[in-house]
C-alpha positions in Angstrom: 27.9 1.7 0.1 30.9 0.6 2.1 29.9 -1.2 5.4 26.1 0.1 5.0 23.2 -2.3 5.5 21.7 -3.2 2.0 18.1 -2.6 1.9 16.2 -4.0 -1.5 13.1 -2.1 -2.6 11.0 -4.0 -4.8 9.0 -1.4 -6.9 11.2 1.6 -6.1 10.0 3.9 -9.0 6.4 3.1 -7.3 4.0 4.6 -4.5 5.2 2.6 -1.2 8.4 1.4 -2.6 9.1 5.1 -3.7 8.6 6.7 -0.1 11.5 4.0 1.0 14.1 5.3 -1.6 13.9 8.1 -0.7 14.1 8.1 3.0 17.3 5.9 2.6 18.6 8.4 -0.2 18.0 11.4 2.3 19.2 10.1 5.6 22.8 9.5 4.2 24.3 9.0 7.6 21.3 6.8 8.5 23.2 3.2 7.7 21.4 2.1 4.9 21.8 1.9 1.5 19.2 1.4 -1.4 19.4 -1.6 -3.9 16.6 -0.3 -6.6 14.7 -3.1 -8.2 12.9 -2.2 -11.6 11.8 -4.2 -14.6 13.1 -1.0 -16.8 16.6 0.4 -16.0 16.0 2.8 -19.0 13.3 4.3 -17.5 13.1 8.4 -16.6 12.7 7.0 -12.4 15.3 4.6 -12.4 17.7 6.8 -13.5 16.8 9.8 -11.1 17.7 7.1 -8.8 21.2 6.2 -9.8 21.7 9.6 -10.6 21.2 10.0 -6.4 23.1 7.4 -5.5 21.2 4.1 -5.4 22.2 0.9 -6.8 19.8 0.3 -9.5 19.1 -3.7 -10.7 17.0 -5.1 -13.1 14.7 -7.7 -11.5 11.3 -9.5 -12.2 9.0 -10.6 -10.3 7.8 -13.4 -12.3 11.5 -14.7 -12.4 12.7 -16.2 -8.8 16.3 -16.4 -10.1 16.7 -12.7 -11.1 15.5 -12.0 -7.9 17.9 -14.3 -5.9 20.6 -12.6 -8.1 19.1 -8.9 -6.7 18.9 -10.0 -3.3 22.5 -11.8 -2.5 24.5 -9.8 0.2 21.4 -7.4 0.8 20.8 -7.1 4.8 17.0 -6.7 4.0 14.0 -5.8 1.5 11.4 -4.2 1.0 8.5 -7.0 -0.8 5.4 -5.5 -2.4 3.3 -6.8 -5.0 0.5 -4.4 -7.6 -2.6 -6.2 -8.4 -3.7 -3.8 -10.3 -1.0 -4.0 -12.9 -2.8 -7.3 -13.7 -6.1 -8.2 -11.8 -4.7 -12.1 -10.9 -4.8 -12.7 -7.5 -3.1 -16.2 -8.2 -0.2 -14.2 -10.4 0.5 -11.8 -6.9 1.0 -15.2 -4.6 3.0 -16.4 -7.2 5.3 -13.6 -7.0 5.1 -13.5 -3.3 6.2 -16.9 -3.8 9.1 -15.8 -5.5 10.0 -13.2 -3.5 9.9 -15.0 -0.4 11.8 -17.7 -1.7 14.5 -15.4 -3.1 14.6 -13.8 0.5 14.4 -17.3 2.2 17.9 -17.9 0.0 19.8 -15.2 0.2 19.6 -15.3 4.3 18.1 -12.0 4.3 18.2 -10.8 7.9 14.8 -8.5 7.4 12.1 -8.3 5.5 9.0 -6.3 5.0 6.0 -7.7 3.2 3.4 -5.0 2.7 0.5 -6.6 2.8 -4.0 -6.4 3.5 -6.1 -8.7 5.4 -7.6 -11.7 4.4 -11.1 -10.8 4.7 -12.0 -14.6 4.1 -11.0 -15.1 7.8 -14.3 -12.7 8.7 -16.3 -13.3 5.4 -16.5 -16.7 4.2 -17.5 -17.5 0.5 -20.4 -19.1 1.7 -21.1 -15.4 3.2 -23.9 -14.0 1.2 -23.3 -10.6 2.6 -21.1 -9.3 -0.4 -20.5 -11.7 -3.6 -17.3 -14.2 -4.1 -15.5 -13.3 -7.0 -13.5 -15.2 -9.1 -14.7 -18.3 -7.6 -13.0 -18.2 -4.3 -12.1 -14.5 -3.3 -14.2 -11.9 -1.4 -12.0 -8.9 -2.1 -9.0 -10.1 -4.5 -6.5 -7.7 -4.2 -6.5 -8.1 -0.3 -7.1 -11.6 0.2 -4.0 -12.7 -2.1 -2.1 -10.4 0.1 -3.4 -11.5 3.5 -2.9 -15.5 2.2 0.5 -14.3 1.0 1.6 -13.8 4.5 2.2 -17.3 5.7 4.6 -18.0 2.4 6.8 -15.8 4.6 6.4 -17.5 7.7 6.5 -21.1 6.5 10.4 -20.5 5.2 11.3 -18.8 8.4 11.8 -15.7 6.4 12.1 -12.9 9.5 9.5 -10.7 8.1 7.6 -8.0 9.3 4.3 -7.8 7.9 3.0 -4.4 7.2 -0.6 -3.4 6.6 -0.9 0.0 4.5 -4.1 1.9 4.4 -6.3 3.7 1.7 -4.2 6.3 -0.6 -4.9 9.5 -0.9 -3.0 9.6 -3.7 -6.2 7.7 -4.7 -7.8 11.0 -5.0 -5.1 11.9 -8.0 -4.2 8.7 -10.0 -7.5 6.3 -9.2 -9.8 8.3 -10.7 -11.4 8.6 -7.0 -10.9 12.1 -6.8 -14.1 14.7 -7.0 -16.4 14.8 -9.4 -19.1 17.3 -10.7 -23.2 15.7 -10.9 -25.5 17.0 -13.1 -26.2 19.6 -11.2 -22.1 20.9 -11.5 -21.2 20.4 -7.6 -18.8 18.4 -7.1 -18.5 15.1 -4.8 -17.0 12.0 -3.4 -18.9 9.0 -3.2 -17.9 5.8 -1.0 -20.3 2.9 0.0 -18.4 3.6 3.9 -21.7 5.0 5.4 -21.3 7.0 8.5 -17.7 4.8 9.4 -14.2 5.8 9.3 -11.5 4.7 6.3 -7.9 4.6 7.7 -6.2 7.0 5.2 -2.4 7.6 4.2 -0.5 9.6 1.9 1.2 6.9 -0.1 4.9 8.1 0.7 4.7 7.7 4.0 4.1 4.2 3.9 7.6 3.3 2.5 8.9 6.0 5.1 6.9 3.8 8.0 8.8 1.2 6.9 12.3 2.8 6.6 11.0 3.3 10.6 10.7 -0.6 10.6 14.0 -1.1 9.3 15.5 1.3 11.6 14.5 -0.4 14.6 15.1 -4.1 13.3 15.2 -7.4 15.5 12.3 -6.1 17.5 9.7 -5.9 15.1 10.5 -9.3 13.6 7.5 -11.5 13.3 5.0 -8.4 14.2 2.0 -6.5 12.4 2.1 -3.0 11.9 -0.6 -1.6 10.9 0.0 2.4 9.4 -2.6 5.1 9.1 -2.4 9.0 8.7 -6.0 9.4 10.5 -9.3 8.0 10.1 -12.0 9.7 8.8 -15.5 9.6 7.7 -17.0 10.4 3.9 -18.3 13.7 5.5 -14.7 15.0 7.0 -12.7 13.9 3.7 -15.5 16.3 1.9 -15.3 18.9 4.2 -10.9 18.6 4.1 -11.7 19.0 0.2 -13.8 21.8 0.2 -11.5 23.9 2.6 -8.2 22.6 0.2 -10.3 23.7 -3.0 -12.3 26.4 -2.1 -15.4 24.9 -3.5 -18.1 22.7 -1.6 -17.2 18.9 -2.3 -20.5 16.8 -0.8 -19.9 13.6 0.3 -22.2 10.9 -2.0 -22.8 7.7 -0.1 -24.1 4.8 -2.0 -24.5 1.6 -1.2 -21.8 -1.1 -2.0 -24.3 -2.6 -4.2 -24.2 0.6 -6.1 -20.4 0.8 -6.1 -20.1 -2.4 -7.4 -22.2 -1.8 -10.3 -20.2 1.4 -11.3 -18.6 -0.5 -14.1 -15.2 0.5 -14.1 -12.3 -2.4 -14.3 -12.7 -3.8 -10.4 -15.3 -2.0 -9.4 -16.7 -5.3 -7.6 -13.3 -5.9 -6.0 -13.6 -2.3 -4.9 -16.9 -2.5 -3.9 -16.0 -5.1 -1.9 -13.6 -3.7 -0.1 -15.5 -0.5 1.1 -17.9 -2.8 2.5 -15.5 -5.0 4.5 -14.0 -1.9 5.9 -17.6 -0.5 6.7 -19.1 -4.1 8.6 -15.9 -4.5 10.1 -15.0 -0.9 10.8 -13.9 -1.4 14.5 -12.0 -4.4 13.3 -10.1 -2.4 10.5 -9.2 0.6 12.1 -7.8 -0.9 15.2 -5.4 -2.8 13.0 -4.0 0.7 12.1 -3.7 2.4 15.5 -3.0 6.1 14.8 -0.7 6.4 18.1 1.2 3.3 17.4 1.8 4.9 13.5 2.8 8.1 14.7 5.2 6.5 17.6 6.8 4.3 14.7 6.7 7.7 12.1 5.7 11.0 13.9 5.8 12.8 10.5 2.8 11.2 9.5 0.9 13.5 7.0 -2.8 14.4 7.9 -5.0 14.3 5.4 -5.1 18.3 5.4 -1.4 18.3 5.6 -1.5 16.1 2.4 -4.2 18.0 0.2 -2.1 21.5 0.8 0.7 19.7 -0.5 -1.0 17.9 -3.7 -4.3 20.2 -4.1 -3.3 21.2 -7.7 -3.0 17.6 -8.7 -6.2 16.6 -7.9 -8.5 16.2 -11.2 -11.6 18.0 -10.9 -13.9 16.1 -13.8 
């Protein structure tokens, strides 16, 4: 690691965190080097990654002072928060808190939050249009993120705030994937409508942001928005059914239908669809595709993706 730029990646054995390892890992002239945070050193990921050459630390999230301890003499990190390991919108700003603190101290030079919109700022809770949840939220697991963002900027922590877009991977591990009706044909079902979802293999988020880190001081203080394309219900069905060889319809619902699905955040979900369908112009244009593929030009299409991870994708 001698006179290479330390680069911290919170959740390194994850899905953003994990598409940053390894792009440092395989550009080994590149400048960098990766400082591996995980709660489990033990574990079968965070050992693949010593065993390539990364600096692996134990570090919690909850627990500001192991994080100052992983951050001291790192150049810059990589912050990201999972909601869905717990569901608490206040427990993500707290560790936001903590991780923007722990930046704010060690003097990092560069930091990447990954982060959503607040969709308060375009659906207030006195908005009838979709329902507040948990009192004061309209879709948790974004809004927590998008209020996140000015943690960073109150300390004067140089950050670059990056916006990530649906996973495909969503279609493997989210139990999103296809699914057979009744009638034994499978489908997809979104409340999206006709309008377009800003979609991205998961990996190429963190290699987006290796991109970020690459080009350093002058993307300080901006919001990059990352997308592999944008498409509709209808084109994701029709990607499917060429990648699997058997018709996938597309099954719109309504969000009202989503929502009452049943499965744990299913409202939050529900939500979400429907903020990114009312506000589809909005959404997508915070994820340019020419300004993602300028920062990453490797960007995965969603075709390029499903050759790749076909034969992962449950069929159930």
């Amino acid at each position: 690691m001698a006179g290479k730029k330390i680069i911290v990646v919170v959740g390194a054995t994850g899905a953003q965190g994990g598409g940053l390892a390894r792009a440092i890992l395989d550009d080994a002239g590149g400048g960098f080097a990766l400082r591996a945070l995980t709660r489990n050193l033990g574990s079968d990921k965070a050992t693949a990654l010593a065993a390539q050459g990364a600096e692996v630390v134990a570090a919690d999230l909850d627990d500001m002072a192991s994080l100052q301890r992983a951050f001291a003499g790192a150049h810059g990190a990589f912050c990201v928060t999972n909601f869905w390991e717990h569901f608490s919108p206040e427990k993500e700003l707290a560790q936001a808190a903590n991780l923007a603190g722990a930046a704010k101290a060690a003097g990092l030079e560069h930091v990447i939050w990954s982060t959503l919109e607040d969709t308060r700022r375009w659906v207030p809770l006195s908005d009838d249009r979709m329902p507040t949840l948990m009192g004061k939220y309209k879709v948790p697991h974004f809004d927590a993120k998008g209020e996140a963002d000015g943690l960073f900027t109150e300390l004067g922590v140089p950050t670059t705030f990056l916006l990530a877009s649906f996973y495909w991977d969503n279609f493997i591990h989210f139990g999103m994937g296809p699914r057979r009706g009744p009638d034994g044909r499978l489908a997809i079902t979104l409340p999206m409508g006709d309008k377009k979802l800003p979609g991205i293999a998961a990996e190429d988020i963190g290699r987006c942001a290796y991109r970020i880190f690459q080009r350093g001081p002058a993307l300080i203080g901006k919001t990059m928005g990352v997308a592999g394309e944008h498409l509709t219900g209808a084109q994701m069905a029709a990607a499917l059914t060429r990648a699997l060889e058997e018709e996938v319809r597309y099954d719109e619902v309504s969000p009202d239908s989503y929502r009452s699905l049943g499965f744990p955040g299913a409202d939050d979900l529900g939500n979400m669809f429907q903020f990114k369908r009312d506000f589809n112009e909005l959404f997508c244009g915070n994820r340019d595709l020419a300004a993602a593929r300028a920062l990453y030009p490797a960007l995965q299409t969603f075709d390029e993706w499903l050759a790749r991870n076909k034969s992962r994708i449950p069929l159930v």
